[in-house]
C-alpha positions in Angstrom: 0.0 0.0 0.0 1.4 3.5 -0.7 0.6 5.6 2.0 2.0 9.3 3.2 4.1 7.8 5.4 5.8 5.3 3.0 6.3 8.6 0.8 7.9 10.5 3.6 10.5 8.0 4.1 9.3 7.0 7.3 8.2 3.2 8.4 4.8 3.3 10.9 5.2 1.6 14.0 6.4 1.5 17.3 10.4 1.1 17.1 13.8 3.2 17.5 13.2 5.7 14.6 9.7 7.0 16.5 11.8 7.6 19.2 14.4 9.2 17.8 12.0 11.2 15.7 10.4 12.4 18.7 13.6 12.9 20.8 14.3 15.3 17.9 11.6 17.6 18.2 11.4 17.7 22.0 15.2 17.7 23.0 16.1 21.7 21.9 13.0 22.5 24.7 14.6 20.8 27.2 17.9 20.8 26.5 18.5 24.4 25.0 15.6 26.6 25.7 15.7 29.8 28.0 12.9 28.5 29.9 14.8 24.7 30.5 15.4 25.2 34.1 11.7 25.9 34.9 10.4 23.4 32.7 12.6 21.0 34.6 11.3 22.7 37.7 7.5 22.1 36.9 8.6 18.5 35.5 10.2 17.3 38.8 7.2 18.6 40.5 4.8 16.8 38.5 6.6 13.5 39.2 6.5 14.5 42.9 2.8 14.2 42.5 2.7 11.3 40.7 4.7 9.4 43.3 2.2 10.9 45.8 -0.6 9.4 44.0 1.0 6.0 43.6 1.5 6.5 47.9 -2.1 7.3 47.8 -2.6 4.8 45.7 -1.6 1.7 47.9 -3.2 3.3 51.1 -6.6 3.3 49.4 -5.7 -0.5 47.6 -5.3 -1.3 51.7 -8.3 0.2 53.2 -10.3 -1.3 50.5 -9.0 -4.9 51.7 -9.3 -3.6 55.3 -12.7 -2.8 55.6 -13.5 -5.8 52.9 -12.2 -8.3 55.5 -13.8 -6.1 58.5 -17.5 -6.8 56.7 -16.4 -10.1 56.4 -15.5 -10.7 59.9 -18.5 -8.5 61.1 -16.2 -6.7 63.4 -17.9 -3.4 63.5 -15.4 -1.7 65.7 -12.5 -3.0 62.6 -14.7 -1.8 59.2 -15.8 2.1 61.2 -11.5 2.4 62.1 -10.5 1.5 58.1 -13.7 3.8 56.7 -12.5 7.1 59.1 -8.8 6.4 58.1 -10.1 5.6 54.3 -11.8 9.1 54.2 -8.7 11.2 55.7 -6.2 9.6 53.2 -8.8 10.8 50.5 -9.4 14.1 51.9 -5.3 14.3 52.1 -4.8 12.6 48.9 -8.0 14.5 46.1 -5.6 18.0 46.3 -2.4 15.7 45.2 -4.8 14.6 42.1 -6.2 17.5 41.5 -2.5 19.7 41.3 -0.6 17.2 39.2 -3.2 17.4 36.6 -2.7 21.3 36.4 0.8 21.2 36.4 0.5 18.6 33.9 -1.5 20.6 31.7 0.6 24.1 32.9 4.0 22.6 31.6 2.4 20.9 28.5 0.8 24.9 27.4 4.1 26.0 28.0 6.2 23.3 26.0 3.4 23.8 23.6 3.8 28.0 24.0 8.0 27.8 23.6 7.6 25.1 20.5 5.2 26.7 18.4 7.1 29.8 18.2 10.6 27.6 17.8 8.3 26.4 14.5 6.7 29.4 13.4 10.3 31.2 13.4 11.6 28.7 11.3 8.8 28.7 9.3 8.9 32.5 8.4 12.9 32.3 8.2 14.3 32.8 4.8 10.8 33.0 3.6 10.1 29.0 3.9 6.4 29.5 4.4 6.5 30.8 0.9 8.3 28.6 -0.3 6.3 25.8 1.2 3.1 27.5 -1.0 3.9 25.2 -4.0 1.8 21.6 -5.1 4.7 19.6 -4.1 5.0 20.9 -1.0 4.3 19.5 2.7 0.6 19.2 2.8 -1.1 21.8 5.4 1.7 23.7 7.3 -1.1 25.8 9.0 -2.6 22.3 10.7 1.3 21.2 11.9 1.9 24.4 13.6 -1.8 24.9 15.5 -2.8 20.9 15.5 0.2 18.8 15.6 1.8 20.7 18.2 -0.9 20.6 20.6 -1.3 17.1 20.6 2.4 16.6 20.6 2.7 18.5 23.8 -0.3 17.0 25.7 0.2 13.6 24.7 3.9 13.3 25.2 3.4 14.4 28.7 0.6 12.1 29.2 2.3 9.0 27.9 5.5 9.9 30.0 3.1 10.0 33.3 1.4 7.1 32.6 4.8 5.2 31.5 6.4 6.5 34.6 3.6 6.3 37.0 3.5 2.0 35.5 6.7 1.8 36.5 5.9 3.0 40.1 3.0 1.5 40.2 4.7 -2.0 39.3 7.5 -1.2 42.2 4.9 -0.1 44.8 2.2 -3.0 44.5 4.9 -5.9 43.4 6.1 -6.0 46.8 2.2 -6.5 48.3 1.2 -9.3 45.5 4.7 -11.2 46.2 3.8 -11.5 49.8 0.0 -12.6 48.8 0.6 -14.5 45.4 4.1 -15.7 43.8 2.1 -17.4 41.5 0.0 -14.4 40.4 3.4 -12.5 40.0 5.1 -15.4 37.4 1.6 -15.3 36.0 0.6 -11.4 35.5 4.4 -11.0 33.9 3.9 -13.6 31.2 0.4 -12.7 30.5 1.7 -9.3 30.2 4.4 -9.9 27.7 2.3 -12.2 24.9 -0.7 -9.2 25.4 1.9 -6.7 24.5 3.8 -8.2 21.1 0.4 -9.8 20.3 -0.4 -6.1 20.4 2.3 -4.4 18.4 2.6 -7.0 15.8 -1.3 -7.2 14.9 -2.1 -3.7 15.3 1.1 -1.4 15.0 1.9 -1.0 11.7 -1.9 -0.8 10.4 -3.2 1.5 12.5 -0.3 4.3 12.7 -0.3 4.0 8.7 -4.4 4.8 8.8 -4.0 7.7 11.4 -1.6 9.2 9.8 -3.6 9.4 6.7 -6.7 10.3 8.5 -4.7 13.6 10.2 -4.0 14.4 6.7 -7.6 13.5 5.2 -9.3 15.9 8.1 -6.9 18.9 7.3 -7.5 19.2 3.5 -11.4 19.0 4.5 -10.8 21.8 7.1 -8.5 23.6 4.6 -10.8 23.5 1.3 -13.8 24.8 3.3 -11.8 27.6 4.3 -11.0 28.0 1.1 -14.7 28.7 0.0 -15.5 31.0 2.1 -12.6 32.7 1.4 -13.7 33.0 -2.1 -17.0 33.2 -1.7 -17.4 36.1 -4.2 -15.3 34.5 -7.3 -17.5 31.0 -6.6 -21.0 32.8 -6.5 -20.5 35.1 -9.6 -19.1 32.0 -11.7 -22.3 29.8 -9.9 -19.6 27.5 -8.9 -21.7 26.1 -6.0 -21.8 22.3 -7.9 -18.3 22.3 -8.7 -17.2 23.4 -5.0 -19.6 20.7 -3.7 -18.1 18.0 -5.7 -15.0 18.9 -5.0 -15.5 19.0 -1.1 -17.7 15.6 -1.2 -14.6 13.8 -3.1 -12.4 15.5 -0.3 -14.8 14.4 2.1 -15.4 10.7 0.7 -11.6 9.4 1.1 -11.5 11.0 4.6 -14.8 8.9 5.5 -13.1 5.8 3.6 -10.0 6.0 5.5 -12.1 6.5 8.5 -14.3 3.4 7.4 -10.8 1.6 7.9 -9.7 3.2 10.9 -12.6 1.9 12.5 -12.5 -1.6 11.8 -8.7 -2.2 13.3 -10.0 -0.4 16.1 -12.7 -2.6 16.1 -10.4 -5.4 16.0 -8.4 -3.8 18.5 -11.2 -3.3 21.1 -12.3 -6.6 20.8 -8.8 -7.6 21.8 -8.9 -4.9 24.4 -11.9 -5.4 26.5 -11.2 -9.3 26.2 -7.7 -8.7 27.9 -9.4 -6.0 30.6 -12.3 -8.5 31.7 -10.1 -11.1 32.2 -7.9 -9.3 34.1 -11.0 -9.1 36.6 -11.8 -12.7 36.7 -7.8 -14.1 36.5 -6.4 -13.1 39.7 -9.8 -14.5 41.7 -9.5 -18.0 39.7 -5.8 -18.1 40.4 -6.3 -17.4 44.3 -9.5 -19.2 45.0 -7.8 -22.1 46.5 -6.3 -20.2 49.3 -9.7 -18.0 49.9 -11.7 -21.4 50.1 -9.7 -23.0 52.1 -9.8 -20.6 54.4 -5.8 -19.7 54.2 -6.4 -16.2 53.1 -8.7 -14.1 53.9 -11.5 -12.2 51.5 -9.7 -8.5 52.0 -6.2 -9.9 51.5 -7.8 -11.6 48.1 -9.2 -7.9 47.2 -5.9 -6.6 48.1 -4.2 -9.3 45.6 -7.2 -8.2 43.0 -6.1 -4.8 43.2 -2.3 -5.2 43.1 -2.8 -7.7 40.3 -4.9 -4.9 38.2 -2.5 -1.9 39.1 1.0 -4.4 38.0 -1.1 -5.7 34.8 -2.0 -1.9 33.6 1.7 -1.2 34.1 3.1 -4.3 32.3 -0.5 -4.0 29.8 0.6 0.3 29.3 0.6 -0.2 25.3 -2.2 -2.4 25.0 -4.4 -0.1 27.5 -3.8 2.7 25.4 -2.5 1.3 22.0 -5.6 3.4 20.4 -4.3 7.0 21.3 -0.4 5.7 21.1 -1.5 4.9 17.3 -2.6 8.6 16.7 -0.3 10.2 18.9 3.0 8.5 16.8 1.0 9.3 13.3 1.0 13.0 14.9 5.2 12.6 16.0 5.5 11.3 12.4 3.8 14.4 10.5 5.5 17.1 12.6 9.0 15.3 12.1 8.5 15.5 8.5 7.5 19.1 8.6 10.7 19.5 10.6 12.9 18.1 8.0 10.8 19.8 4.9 12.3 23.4 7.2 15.3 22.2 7.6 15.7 21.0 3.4 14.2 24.4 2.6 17.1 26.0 4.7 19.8 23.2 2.8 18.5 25.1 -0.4 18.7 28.5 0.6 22.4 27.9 2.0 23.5 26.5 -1.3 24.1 22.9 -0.1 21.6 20.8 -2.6 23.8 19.1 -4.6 23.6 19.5 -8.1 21.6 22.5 -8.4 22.6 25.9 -8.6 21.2 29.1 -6.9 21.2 32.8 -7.9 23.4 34.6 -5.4 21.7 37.9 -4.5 24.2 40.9 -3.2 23.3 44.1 -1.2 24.3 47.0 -3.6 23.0 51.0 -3.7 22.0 50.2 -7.5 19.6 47.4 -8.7 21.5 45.3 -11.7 21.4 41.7 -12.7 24.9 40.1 -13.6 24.5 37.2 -16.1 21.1 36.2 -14.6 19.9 33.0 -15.1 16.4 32.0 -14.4 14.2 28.9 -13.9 10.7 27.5 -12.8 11.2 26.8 -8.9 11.9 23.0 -9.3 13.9 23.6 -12.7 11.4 22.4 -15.1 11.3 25.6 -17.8 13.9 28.2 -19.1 12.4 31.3 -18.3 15.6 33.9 -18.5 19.0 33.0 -19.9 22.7 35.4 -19.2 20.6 38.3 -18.4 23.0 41.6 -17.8 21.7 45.3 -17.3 21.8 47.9 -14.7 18.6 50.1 -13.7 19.9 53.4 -12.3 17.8 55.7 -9.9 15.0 57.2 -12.0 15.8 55.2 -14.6 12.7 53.0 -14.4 11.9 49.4 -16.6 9.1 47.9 -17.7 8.9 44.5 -18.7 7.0 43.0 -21.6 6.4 40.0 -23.5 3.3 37.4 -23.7 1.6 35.8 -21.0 3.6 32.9 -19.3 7.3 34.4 -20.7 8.7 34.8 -17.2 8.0 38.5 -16.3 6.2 37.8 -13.1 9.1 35.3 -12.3 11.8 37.4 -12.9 10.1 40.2 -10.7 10.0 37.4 -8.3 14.1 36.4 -8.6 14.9 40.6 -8.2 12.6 40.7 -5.2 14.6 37.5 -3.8 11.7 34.8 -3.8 13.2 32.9 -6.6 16.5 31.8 -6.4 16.6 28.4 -9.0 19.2 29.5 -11.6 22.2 31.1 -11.0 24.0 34.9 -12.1 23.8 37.3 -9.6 21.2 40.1 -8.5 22.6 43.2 -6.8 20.0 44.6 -5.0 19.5 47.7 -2.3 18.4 46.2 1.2 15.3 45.9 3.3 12.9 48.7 3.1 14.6 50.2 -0.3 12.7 47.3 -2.2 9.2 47.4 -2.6 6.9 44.6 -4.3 3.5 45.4 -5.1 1.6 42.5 -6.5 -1.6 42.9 -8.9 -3.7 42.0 -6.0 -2.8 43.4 -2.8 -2.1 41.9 0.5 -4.9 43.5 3.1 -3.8 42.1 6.6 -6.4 41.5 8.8 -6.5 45.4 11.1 -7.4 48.9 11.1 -7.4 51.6 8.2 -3.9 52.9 9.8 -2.5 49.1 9.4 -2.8 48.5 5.9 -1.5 52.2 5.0 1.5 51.6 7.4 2.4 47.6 6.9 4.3 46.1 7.8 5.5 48.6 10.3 2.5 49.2 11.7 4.1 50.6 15.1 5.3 54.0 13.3 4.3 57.1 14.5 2.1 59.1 12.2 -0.7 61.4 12.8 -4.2 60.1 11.2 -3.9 63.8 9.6 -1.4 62.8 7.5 -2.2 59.4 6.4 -5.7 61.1 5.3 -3.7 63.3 3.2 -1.6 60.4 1.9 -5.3 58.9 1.0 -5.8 62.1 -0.9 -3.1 61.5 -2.8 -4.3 57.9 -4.3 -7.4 59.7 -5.2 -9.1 57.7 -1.8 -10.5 61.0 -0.1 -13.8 59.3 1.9 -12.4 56.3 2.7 -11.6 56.5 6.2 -15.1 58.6 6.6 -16.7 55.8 4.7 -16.3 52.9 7.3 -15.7 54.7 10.4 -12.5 56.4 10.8 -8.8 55.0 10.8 -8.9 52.6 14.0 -11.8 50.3 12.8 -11.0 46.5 12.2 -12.7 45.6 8.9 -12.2 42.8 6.6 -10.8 45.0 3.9 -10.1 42.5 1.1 -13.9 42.1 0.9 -14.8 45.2 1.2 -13.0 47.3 -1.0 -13.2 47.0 -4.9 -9.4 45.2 -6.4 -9.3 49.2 -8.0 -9.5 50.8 -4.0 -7.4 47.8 -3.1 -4.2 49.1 -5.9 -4.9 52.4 -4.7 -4.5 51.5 -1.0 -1.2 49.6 -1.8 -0.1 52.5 -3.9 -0.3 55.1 -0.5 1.0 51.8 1.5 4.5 52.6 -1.2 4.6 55.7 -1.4 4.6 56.3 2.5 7.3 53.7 2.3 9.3 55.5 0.1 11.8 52.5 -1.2 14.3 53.5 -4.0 12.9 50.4 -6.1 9.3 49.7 -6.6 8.6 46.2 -8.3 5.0 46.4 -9.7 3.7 43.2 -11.0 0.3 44.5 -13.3 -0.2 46.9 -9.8 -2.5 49.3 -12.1 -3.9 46.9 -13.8 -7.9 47.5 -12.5 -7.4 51.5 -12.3 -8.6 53.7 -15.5 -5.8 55.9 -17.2 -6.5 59.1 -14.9 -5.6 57.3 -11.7 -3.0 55.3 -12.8 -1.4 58.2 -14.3 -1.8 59.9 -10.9 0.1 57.4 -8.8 2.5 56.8 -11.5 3.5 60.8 -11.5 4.2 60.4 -8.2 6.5 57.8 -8.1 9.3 60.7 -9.3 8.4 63.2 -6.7 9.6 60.8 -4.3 12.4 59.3 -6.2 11.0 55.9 -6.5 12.3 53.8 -9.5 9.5 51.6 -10.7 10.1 48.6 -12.4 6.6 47.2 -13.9 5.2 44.5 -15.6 2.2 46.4 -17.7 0.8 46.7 -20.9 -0.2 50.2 -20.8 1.4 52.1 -23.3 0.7 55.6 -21.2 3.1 54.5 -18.4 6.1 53.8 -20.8 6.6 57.7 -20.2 7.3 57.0 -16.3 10.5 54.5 -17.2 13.5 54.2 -19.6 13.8 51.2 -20.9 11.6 48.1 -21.9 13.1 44.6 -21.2 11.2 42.5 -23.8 10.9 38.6 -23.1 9.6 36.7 -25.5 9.7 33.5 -23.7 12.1 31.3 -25.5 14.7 32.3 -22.5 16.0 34.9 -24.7 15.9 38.9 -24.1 15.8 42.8 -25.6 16.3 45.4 -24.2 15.1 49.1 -25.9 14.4 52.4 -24.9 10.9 53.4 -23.9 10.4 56.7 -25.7 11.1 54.0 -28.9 8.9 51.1 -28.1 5.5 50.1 -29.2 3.2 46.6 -28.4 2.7 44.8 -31.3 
């Protein structure tokens, strides 16, 4: 079967590559983070606890036997002793239960607090969430980061408790079933070891496989229905609703087949499951019903072996008990390791160490040139640009022509640094001097004063003068229209793609970069606006460089860089140059 897991390189199932998988993405938190010591602080704390519930634990496993035998005996004076010591262990022992489960849940929001931003810095470093945005890529980033995590936190601190508090748990009551039963101890630990690899080896593999799909199945679903509403607009003027629902019911169909599957290993599984816990009631009685008959031991010390047999079975039986939610929780280590390593290759790229394929080295310089540029489709597929050389000087602005699908857009991308499969060299001014405006613009979720001033939102300008810097992209009402600069709005739906280009345009000019990259930025305005914003770009000494067919903005630039798509180029001068 070819699954997502098989594709990822990694092998399902419980072994050493899980855990070395998952000692990879938890080590740098405990290890290396500036918050270690606490952690470590919270974690001894939390194992404090559970060895105070394991105490507890045994006290209550006594009592029970206690006042078990007292009833038995009818010694009234015996059964009233064990029920008053019985209820002050629990009201001494409920506040031990009820603090390990918040500090339990207190370090696993932290862990989960310090890790998601470990992720999410990686994630935006270098620009790998962007490059991450292709078909090949890892599937649903967005669900890693919020989901994965969350589980990954939680869970790994449950299973550690309950593999810790098995261990104690096997110590504490081994000693009260060995004085009791040595036969129930030789017994429980073979039991224990078949129920275990019968386990692993029917179930492992299987069900980590299905999981795994499943947690990908569920995200797509989540993911394309965002994606309706989203575009909403597009999908109801096209009367797409048919084609959407298809799409989402095919989505839908091979997460509820996968599902279908899911459910009958667990089926399987609980069959197993609830066969192995029932017996576990009946075994220890059968095995010790000699001795009770007999009249050798008495009924409480039998409840007492029944107890100590259940508590040392669940702590031998740990990954059958709970093979169910180990299954998920290793499909969840799995996905979040491979997002680890798709980061880590994206970073390989970046610094230059994929073998075999070249990058194009981009240089910080006061003037924009390209040196023997070199340009390809992200995974190398298509020529777009070949030995490209020419120098744009301040004021000097370019436009770039040629047919739809030549490689304008691209090589807009590859000057603005998103692109880097080729090789040649781009000498570029730094940070803020570069500007990118795309043909539709980015409108973050925020106030009026957020999308004039992104991403620097924090600068200090008066509302006076952004109004007037709305004047100037012919947006006068604007602010007046929906309420004033401080109201959150969902712009992007809002505003028409024309206000939209206009808003970007004030968003750049306030900027003020030397370069502006304009990739069809104009493109919904009529000729008076769009000769408005353009006449500007001078008055602040901003260089455009634009991808346009508008033969009214050659005036604005100096030269036209024709592509024609063959990976060839032309360059000519602008006050020359006509569309054919």
């Amino acid at each position: 079967m070819s699954s997502a897991i098989e594709t990822n390189g990694i092998a399902p199932g419980f072994n050493t590559g899980l855990w070395r998988r998952f000692t990879t993405i938890a080590a740098p938190y405990w290890r290396a983070s500036d918050e270690r010591w606490r952690a470590l602080g919270l974690l001894a704390l939390l194992i404090v606890l559970l060895l105070g519930q394991t105490g507890f634990n045994l006290l209550f496993n006594h009592e029970n036997g206690e006042f078990t035998s007292a009833l038995a005996a009818r010694d009234a004076e015996r059964f009233w002793a064990s029920i008053q010591r019985y209820t002050l262990i629990l009201a001494a022992g409920v506040p031990i239960y009820a603090l390990y489960y918040y500090v339990r849940d207190t370090l696993s929001l932290r862990w989960r607090r310090w890790l998601t931003d470990h992720f999410l810095q990686r994630y935006f470093t270098q620009r790998a969430y962007y490059r991450l945005n292709t078909p090949d890529a890892i599937d649903n980033p967005d669900q890693r980061i919020a989901e994965d995590i969350n589980s990954f936190t939680g869970q790994s601190l449950y299973f550690s408790m309950v593999v810790l508090g098995a261990l104690l748990q096997m110590v504490a009551f081994a000693s009260v079933l060995w004085t009791i039963s040595r036969t129930l101890v030789y017994f429980l630990i073979g039991y224990a070891l078949l129920a275990t690899l019968f386990t692993g080896w029917a179930f492992g593999k299987r069900l980590i496989a299905l999981n795994f799909k499943q947690l990908q199945r569920e995200a797509d679903f989540r993911f394309n229905l965002v994606r309706v509403r989203e575009h909403a607009e597009p999908i109801a003027l096209h009367d797409g609703e048919a084609r959407e629902m298809s799409t989402l019911k095919r989505i839908f169909g091979a997460l509820y087949a996968n599902y279908q599957q899911v459910l009958r290993w667990q089926f399987k599984l609980n069959l197993f499951q609830y066969a192995h816990s029932f017996l576990t009631i009946v075994l220890p009685s059968i095995i010790i019903a000699g001795d009770v008959l007999s009249g050798e031991l008495e009924v409480g010390r039998a409840v007492q072996a029944a107890g100590a047999f259940a508590a040392i079975l669940s702590a031998l039986t740990v990954i059958v008990e709970h093979f169910e939610s180990l299954s998920r929780f290793s499909a969840g280590v799995n996905r979040l390791h491979a997002f680890a390593n798709t980061l880590d290759a994206q970073g390989a790229v970046l610094d230059g160490s994929t073998a075999g394929k070249s990058q194009i080295d981009v240089q910080p310089d006061m003037q924009l040139g390209l040196r023997a540029l070199t340009v390809y489709t992200p995974q190398y597929e298509h020529l777009l640009v070949r030995d490209l050389t020419l120098s744009i000087e301040p004021g000097q602005g370019l436009v770039i022509s040629g047919p739809s699908g030549a490689g304008k857009s691209s090589l807009l991308r590859a000057i603005a640094g998103l692109w880097t499969s080729g090789e040649g060299q781009v000498l570029r001014p730094a940070g803020p001097d570069m500007l990118f405006l795309p043909q539709q613009p980015y409108l973050p979720p925020g106030d009026l004063r957020s999308q004039l001033l992104y991403p620097h939102c924090d600068r200090h300008i008066s509302d006076a003068e952004l109004q007037e810097w709305l004047e100037r992209v012919n947006l006068p009402d604007l602010a007046q229209r929906f309420g004033g600069m401080h109201r959150e709005l969902d712009w992007a739906k809002l505003l028409s793609v024309g206000e939209q280009q206009r808003l970007a345009f004030a968003r750049a000019l306030l900027a003020k970069p030397r370069y502006l990259l304009l990739d069809e930025a104009s493109s919904a305005l009529d000729a008076a606006n769009e000769t408005r914003l353009y006449s500007q770009l001078a008055e602040f000494s901003i260089t455009p460089i634009s991808v346009t067919h508008h033969q009214s903005l050659l005036q604005y630039h100096r030269q036209v860089l024709e592509l024609p798509g063959d990976g060839s180029w032309s360059l000519h001068a602008a006050a020359d140059y006509h569309w054919t």
